[in-house]
N, C-alpha and C positions, 0 to 999 in steps of 0.2 A: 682335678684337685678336690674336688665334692668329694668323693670316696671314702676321703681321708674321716670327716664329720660320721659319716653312716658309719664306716667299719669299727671306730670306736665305739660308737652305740649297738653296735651288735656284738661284742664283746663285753661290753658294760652287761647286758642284758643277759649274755652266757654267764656271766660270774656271778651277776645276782639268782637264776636258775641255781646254779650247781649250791650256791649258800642258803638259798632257801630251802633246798632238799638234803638238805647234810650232807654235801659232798665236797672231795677235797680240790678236785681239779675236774677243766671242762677236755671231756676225749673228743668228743667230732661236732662241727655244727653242719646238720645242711641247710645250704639256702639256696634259696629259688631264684633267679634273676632274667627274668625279661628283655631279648635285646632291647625292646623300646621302655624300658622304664626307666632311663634317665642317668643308669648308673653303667660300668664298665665294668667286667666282672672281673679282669685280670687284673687292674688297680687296686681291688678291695681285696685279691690273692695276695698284692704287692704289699698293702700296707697293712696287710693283718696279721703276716709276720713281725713288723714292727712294732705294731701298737701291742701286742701283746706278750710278749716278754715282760714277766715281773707279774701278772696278772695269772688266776687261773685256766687259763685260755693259751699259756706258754707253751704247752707240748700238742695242744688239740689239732687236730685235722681239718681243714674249712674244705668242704665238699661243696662246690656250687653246680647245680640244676639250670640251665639254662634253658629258656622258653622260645620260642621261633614266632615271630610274629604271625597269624593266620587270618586269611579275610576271609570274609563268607558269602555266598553267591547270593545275589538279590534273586535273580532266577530259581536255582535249586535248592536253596540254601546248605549246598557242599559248605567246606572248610577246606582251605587250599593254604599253601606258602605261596606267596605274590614271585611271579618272577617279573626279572628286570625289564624295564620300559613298559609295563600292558599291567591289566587290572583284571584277563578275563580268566575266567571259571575254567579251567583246564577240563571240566566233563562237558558243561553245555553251553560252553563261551560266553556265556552271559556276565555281568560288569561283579566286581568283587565289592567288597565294603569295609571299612577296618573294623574289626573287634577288640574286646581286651586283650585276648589273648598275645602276649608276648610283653604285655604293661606289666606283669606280676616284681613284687620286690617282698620279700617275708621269708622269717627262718622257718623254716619248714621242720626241724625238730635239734634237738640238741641232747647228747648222750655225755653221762657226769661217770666219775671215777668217785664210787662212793666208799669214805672215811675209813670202813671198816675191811676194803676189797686191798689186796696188794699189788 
């Protein structure tokens, strides 16, 4: 139910975009989402058809970029996907560690239907 808060504000943020660059309507936003950043990506798909209707953001296309969580070898320092139940290093077995990588949540860019375009 969190989603619902974000995906309005990234819609907020798309419309304020498109007005501040003279444009009439927002065509596509991507954004980036992290399995581990807290949010759900196919809810904020869910509610961003809703929330946006009436807004410039009514016909746009929501592209989301999903992140894969990656740990890194204390040993090698590879970069791995964690498989289920074990933590180790799939090159030199040695113990994995978490990183950010898979925490990311930000629009990554937004393309406007500018005023003068048909």
């Amino acid at each position: 139910m969190h989603e619902y808060p974000i995906t309005r504000r990234i819609i907020e943020i798309a419309g304020e975009y498109a007005k501040d660059n003279g444009a009439s309507e927002v065509k596509v936003i991507n954004l980036v989402v992290g399995d581990y950043c807290g949010y759900v990506a196919s809810s904020i798909e869910l509610y961003f058809e809703l929330i946006a209707e009436g807004t410039p953001c009514e016909h746009a296309k929501l592209h989301i970029e999903r992140v894969v969580p990656k740990l890194r070898c204390t040993g090698c320092g590879q970069l791995f996907v964690r498989k289920p139940f074990t933590f180790e290093c799939p090159l030199c077995k040695g113990e994995g560690t978490p990183t950010e990588i898979g925490q990311e949540f930000y629009i990554k860019s937004i393309e406007v239907q500018d005023l003068n375009e048909p």
